[in-house]
VEXKEGU-719537 format. One record per residue (C-alpha): residue in one letter; z, x, y. Coordinates in steps of 0.5 Angstrom, whole numbers, plus 500, padded with zeros to 3 digits. Each point is the difference from the previous one (the first is absolute). Layout:
<rs>
A,Z,X,Y
...
</rs>
This chain:
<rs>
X,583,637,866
X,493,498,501
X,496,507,502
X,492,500,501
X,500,504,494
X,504,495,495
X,496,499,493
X,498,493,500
X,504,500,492
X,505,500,505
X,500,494,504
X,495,495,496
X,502,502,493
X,496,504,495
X,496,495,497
X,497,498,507
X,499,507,503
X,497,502,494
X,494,496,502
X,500,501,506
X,499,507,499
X,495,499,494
X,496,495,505
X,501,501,507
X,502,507,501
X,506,498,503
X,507,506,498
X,504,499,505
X,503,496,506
X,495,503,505
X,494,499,496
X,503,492,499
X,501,499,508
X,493,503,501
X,497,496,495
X,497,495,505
X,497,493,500
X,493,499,500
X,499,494,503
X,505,494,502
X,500,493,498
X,501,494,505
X,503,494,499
X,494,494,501
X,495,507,501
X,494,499,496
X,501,504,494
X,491,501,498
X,501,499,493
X,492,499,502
X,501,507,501
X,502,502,492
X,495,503,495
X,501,501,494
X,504,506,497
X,504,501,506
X,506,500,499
X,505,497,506
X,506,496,503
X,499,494,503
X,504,494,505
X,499,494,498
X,502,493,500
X,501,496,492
X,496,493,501
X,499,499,493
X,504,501,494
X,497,497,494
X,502,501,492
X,497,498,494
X,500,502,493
X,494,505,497
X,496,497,496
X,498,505,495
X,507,503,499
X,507,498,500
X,503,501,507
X,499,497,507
X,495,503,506
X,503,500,507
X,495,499,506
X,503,502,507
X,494,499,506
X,503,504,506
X,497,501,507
X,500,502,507
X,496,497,505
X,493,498,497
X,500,505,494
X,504,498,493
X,500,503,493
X,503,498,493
X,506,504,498
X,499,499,492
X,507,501,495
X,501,498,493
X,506,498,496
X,504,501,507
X,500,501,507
X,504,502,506
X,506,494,500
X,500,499,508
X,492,500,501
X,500,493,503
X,496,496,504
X,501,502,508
X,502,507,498
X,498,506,503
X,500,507,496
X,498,506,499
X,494,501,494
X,499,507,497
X,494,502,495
X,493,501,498
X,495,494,502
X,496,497,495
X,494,496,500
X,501,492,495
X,494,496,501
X,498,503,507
X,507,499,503
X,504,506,501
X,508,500,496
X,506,505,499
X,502,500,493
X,507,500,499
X,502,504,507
X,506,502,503
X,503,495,504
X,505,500,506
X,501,493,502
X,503,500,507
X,506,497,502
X,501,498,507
X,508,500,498
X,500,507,497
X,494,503,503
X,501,498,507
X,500,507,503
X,493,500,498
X,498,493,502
X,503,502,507
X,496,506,500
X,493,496,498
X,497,507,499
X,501,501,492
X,499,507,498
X,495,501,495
X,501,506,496
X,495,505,495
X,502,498,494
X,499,501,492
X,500,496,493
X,508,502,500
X,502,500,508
X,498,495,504
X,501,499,507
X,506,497,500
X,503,504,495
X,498,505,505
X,503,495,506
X,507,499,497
X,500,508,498
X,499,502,508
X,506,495,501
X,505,504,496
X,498,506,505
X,499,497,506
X,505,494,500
X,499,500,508
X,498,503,506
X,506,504,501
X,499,503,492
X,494,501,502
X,503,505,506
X,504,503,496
X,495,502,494
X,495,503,505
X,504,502,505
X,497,508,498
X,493,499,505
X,493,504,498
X,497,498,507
X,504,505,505
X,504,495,507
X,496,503,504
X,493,499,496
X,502,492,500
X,503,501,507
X,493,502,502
X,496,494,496
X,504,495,500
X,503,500,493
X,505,495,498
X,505,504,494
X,498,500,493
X,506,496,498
X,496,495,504
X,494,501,498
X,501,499,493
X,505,494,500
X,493,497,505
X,496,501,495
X,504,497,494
X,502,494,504
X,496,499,506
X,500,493,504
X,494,500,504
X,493,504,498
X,502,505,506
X,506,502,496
X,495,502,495
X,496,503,505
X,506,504,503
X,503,503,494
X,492,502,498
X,500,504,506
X,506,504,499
X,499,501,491
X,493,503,502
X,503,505,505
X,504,502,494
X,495,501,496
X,495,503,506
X,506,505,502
X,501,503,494
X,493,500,497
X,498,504,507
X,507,505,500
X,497,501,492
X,493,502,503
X,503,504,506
X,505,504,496
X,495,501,496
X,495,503,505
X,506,503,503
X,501,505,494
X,493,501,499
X,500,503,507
X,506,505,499
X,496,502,493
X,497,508,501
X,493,499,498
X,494,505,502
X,496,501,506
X,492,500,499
X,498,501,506
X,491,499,500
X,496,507,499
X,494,502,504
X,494,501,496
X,504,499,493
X,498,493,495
X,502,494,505
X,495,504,505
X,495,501,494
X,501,492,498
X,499,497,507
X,493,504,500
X,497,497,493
X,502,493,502
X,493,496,500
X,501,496,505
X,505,500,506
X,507,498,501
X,503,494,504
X,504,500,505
X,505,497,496
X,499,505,496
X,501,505,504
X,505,498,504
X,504,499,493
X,499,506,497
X,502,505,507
X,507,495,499
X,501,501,493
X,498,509,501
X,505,500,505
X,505,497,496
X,498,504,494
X,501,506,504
X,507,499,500
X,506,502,496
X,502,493,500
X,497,496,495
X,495,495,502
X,501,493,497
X,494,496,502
X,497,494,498
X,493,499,502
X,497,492,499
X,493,499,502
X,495,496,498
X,495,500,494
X,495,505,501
X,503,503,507
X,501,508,496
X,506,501,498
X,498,504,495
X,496,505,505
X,507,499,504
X,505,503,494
X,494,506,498
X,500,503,507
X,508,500,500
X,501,503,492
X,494,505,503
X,506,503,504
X,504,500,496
X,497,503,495
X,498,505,505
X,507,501,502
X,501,502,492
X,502,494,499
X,498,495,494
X,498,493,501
X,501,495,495
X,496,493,500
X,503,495,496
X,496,494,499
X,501,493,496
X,494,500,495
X,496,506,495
X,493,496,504
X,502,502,506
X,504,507,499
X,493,502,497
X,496,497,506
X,505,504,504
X,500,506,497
X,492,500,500
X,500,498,507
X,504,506,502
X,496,504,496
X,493,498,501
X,503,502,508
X,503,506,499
X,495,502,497
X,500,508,497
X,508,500,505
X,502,495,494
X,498,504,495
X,504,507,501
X,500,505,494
X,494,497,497
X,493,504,500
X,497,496,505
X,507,499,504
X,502,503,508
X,506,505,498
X,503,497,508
X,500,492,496
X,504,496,496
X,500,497,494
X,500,493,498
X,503,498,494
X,501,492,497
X,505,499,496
X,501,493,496
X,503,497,494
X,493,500,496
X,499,508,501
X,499,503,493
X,505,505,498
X,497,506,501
X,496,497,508
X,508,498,501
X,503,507,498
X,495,503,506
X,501,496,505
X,508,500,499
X,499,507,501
X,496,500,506
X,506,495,503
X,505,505,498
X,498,507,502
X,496,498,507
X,492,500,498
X,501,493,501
X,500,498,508
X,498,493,499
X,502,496,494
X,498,493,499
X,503,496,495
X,503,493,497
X,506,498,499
X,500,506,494
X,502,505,506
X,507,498,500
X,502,502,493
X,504,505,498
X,496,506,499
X,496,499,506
X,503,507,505
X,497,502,506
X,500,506,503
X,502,498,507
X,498,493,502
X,499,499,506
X,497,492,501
X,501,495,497
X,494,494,502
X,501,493,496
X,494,496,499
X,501,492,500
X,507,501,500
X,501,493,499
X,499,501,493
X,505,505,499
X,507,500,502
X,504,503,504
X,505,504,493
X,492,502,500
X,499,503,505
X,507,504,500
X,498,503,494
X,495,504,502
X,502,502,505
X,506,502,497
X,495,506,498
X,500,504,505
X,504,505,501
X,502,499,506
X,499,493,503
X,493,498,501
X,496,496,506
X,498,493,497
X,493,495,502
X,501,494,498
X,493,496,500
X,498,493,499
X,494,496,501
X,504,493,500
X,502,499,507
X,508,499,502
X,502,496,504
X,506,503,505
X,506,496,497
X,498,503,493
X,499,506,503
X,506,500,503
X,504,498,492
X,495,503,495
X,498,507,503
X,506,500,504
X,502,506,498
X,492,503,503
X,498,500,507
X,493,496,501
X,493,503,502
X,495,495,500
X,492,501,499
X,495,494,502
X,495,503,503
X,493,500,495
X,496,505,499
X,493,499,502
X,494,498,496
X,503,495,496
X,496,493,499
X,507,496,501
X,501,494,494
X,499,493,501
X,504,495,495
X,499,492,498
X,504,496,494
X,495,498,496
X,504,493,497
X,497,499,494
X,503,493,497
X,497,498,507
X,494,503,501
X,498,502,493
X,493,502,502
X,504,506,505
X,501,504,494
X,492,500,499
X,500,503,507
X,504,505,498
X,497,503,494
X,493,500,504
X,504,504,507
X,502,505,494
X,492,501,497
X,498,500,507
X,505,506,502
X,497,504,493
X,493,498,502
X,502,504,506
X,502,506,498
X,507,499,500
X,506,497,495
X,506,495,498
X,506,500,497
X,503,493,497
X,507,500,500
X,505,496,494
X,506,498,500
X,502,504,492
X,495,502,495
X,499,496,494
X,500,500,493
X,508,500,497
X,503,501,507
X,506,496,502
X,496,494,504
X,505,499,506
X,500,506,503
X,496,504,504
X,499,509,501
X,502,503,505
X,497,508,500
X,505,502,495
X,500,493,495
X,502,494,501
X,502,498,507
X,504,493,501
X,495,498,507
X,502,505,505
X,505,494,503
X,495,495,499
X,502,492,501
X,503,496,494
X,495,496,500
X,495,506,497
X,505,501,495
X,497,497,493
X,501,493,499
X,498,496,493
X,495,496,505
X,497,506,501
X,495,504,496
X,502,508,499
X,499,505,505
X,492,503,499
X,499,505,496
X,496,506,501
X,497,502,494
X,498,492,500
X,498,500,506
X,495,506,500
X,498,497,493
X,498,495,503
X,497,503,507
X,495,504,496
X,497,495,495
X,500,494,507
X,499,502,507
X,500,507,500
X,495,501,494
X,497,506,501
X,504,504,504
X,504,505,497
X,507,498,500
X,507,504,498
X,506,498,499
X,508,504,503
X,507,498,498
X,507,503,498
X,500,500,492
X,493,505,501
X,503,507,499
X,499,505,506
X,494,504,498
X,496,492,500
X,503,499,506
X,498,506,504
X,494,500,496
X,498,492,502
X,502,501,507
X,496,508,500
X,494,495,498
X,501,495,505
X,499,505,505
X,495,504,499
X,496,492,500
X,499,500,491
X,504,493,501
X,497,494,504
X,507,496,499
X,507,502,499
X,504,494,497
X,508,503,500
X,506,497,500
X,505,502,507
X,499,509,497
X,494,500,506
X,506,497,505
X,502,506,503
X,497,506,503
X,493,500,496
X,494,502,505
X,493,499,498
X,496,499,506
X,494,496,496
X,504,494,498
X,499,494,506
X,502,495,496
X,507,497,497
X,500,494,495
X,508,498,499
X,501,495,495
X,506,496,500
X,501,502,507
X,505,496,500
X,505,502,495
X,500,508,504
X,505,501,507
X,497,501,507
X,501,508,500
X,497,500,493
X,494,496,501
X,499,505,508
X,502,506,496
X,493,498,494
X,496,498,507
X,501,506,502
X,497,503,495
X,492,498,503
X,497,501,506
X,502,508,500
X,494,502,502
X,494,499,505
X,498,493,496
X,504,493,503
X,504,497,494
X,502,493,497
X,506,499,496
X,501,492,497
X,506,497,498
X,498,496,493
X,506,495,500
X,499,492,496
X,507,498,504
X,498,495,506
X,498,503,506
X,506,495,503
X,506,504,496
X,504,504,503
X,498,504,496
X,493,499,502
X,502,500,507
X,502,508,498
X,494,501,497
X,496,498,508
X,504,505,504
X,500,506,496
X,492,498,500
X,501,499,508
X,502,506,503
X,500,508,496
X,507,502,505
X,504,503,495
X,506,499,504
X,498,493,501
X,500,499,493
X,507,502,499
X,503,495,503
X,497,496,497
X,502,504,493
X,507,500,502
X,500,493,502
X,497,498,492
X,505,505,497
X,507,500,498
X,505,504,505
X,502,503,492
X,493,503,500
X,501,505,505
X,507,501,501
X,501,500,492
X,500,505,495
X,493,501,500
X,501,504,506
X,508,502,500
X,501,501,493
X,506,496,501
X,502,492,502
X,499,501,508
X,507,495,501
X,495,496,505
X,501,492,499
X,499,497,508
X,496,506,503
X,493,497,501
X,494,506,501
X,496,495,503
X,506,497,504
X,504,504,501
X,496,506,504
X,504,501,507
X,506,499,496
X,499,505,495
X,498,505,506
X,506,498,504
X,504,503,494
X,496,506,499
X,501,502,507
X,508,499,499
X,500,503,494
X,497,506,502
X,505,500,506
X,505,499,495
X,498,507,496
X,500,504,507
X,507,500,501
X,504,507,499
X,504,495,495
X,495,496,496
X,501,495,495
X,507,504,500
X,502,495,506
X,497,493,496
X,503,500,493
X,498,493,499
X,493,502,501
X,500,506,496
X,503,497,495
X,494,495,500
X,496,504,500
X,503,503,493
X,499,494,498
X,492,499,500
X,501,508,499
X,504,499,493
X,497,505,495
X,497,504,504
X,502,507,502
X,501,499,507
X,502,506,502
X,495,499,507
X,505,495,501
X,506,506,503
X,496,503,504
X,497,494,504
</rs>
């Protein structure tokens, strides 16, 4: 008897389910009923063919109008020629010594391969075919909904179709396979929710667009519910974890620190800082995650909070994603500290700390003495990279863990370090790219929210334009004059590329830690062989310095630099030795130099909109008014240029992460980048979904809140196992 669990060997044959594990990910029956369409074709509904771009590799609908065959005239054999269309669009299907015996004029069938260009017109070449039979397919003629399903080069759609059909003969095979709910009665009771059952037969064979819509509804509860108890359980546990109070001390390093700050604090800053004090001051560890615009000062915000840990006996660790801006982190502590960041040397106030910067490139010896400082406690505050969750790296006793960017690192990351400590530590988590709630509420589900808008004053504020060079070429000459005119001033520039040159791989771009595929840019950015390759930074300065900005003193900064160039070239920078930075995304985070007003970002285009308002909001620091100008030779009427206009048009962080999301694939931000393992959403929309995702977040908390748990829904536990396979779940018992 057919279970959830059924190996597909055992019901498709070996052959078969070897293929579609290898290529579609599919193992067992469960994964096969939850393997959806991903569109539904209609009988007499045009198909686009206009739509086809080459490459693309898909299944059609369409009706045979012409068939014609023809010996080849430079090889022996014949060549077949099928025109199929579907309303006003057509193209060729092309087989060679033989083709698909019932491809007959007036036929209707299902074409699957990668489409090809012939003398402009598109065409399959050999594809697979499933002529429809109004006798022997009548079901799905009745229907008028025809699934489509994602395929591959050996499991096409209807492949995948005729399988289902082996696991879900009718409704009532369908009731009994998934009689076992994850969705709790009373949960569907209260949301009106339709069984599962049903929702997976709705969902396979709908007879209206509102089946469809249905059994979407009830699918993304699943996928919502069982996210949501993951995180909960997760927040549960951390709740049950015996930390460490660091309650704030008066006249210790956090009263000392507030003292030496050069300016005054917001009242979002404030407002924070007593929120994250209170909640550091308890046994229970904090797990907060702080969003707030580029600039708002959120590093002062994390500085106050490790003061009071370390003036609770405590140590702070910072971890940040690149060595550039660990070292920038470490000077700026220090510089602030003063001689209470200096304790044991000569100059150094015997009632401070020390800050110690640990990162890969150290040299032996500088290594082996900032281990040592880390381990024995001279070290209150360490900064460091990635380097600070390797083995060897002890504490004496950590008391708080802050993640700078955290979307640069994973949650496995974070866990790492704070696996450090002996007894579990409170964690900030920063980031300077706004969340929208649903992602909130998904991603950092597992941290409670604080939010930092507020800026601090003085600051000249940012305006952006697009500068479109194919249409306005003399725009880009414009721009080089504003840089001139800002170094004439007094002031300095960055010039932005998307990679570095010389022998580099010509399609990707870099991130702050080396190649970046784009930040969740659009497909139309990605490297086409109409487009030339990305700009180059080494070609770009070269260029800069022998032409428009001749004369001026300008440097170069990327990733294939070793760390002392790099702290070296920024050093330079700052200190106002270099007129104009030409860099790769290194200077995308974190990087504060009052000085530079204006930003020119080439192939503007192929950089997302977090990126691009993260690199923005590297000028206008300080007192000056500044410009960033997005270089793009796209049209302005794109969509890909209609983009580039509103990340122009508004310096709203939070607005444009909507608009980040909407350009993004959900797999972006729900996939492993984030949550180290597949997410097991298919249906939920972050963009969509919101009061959805909410609904399940409040149940799921509910649900968790009972004297039984998860113990009172094993459908549900065992689904949260599921996206859980692998892990050590113990949060999981004692939620």
């Amino acid at each position: 008897m057919l279970d959830l669990d059924t190996p597909l060997g055992k019901v498709v044959g070996t052959r078969t389910a070897k293929a579609m594990a290898e290529e579609l990910e599919l193992h067992t029956v469960r994964d096969l009923v939850r393997h959806y369409p991903s569109r539904y074709a209609r009988r007499g509904e045009m198909t686009r063919f206009t739509d086809l771009e080459v490459g693309d590799r898909v299944t059609v609908l369409g009706q045979v109008r012409k068939v014609d065959t023809r010996p080849m005239r430079n090889r022996r054999g014949s060549l077949t020629e099928v025109t199929v269309g579907d309303g006003d669009g057509s193209m060729r299907l092309v087989f060679f010594n033989h083709r698909h015996a019932r491809l007959e004029v007036g036929a209707w069938g299902l074409f699957a391969g990668t489409v090809g260009s012939w003398h402009g017109q598109l065409q399959f070449s050999h594809p697979d075919c499933q002529v429809l039979d109004e006798a022997t397919d009548a079901e799905e003629w009745a229907t008028a909904m025809l699934p489509i399903y994602p395929a591959s080069k050996s499991v096409s759609s209807w492949v995948v179709q005729k399988s289902l059909k082996l696991v879900l003969g009718d409704p009532a095979a369908a009731e009994q396979l998934l009689a076992a709910d994850p969705v709790p009665a009373q949960v569907r009771a209260r949301h009106g929710l339709m069984s599962l059952a049903r929702a997976i037969w709705l969902k396979h064979h709908p007879e209206t667009p509102d089946d469809v819509e249905q059994a979407d509804h009830r699918l993304k509860w699943d996928e919502a519910l069982v996210l949501q108890v993951t995180l909960a359980a997760r927040r549960r546990a951390a709740a049950l974890e015996p930390g460490i109070a660091r309650p704030r001390r008066t006249g210790g390093l956090a009263d000392a620190v507030d003292a030496a700050l050069p300016f005054e604090l917001t009242a979002g800053q404030r407002e924070v800082g007593e929120a994250l004090a209170a909640e550091i001051g308890r046994e229970q560890p904090m797990h907060r995650l702080l969003q707030g615009e580029v600039g708002s000062g959120k590093t002062v915000v994390a500085l106050r909070a490790m003061a009071q840990v370390v003036d609770a006996g405590g140590q702070a660790a910072l971890l940040a994603p690149t060595e550039v801006l660990a070292a920038q982190h470490a000077r700026g502590i220090g510089a602030l500290l003063g001689p209470l960041g200096r304790a044991g040397e000569i100059d150094g106030d015997p009632a401070g700390t020390r800050v110690t910067l640990l990162t890969g490139s150290l040299r032996a010896a500088a290594r082996r003495a900032a281990l040592a400082e880390v381990a024995d406690g001279r070290a209150g505050i360490v900064v460091g990279t990635h380097a600070l969750l390797s083995e060897g790296v002890d504490f004496a006793d950590l008391g708080l863990v802050v993640v700078d960017e955290q979307h640069r690192f994973g949650v496995e990351q974070r866990d790492r370090l704070r696996a450090k400590g002996t007894r579990p530590p409170h964690v900030l988590v920063m980031t300077a790219t706004p969340i929208p709630r649903t992602v909130a509420m998904t991603v950092y589900g597992d941290l409670e929210t604080l939010t930092l808008r507020q800026l601090p004053a003085g600051r000249g504020g940012v305006s952006s334009s697009v500068v479109p060079v194919a249409e306005k070429p003399a725009w880009l000459d414009r721009a080089w004059a504003r840089v001139r005119e800002e170094v004439a001033a007094g002031r300095q520039a960055y010039v932005v590329c998307p990679r570095i040159g010389d022998d580099e791989g010509k399609g990707a771009t870099e991130g702050p830690d080396g190649p970046d595929p784009g930040d969740g840019a659009p497909p139309e950015t990605a490297q086409t062989s109409d487009r030339r390759p990305p700009l180059a930074v080494l070609d770009v300065a070269e260029a800069l310095a022998s032409g428009p900005l001749a004369g001026l003193r300008v440097e170069v900064l990327h990733g294939r630099l070793t760390p002392e160039e790099k702290d070296a070239r920024m050093r330079a920078f700052a200190t106002r030795e270099v007129d104009v930075l030409v860099a790769t995304t290194v200077i995308e985070v974190g990087v504060d130099v009052p000085n530079a007003t204006v930003m020119v970002v080439m192939d503007a285009d192929r950089f997302g909109v977090s990126q691009l308002h993260q690199l923005r909001g590297r000028v206008a620091r300080g007192k000056h008014p500044g410009l960033c100008l997005l270089v793009s030779e796209l049209s302005t009427s794109s969509s890909t240029g209609t983009r580039l206009a509103q990340v122009a048009s508004t310096t709203d962080g939070f607005e444009l992460a909507r608009l980040d999301l909407e350009t993004r694939r959900e797999g972006d931000v729900l996939g492993a980048a984030q949550s180290g393992r597949r997410s097991g959403v298919k249906l939920l929309s972050l963009l969509h979904d919101e009061e959805l995702i909410a609904a399940a977040r409040t149940e799921a908390a509910a649900l968790l809140e009972t004297d039984l748990g998860l113990a009172a829904h094993p459908e549900l536990a065992a689904a949260v196992a599921s996206l859980n396979a692998g892990d050590r779940a113990d949060w999981l018992e004692r939620a």
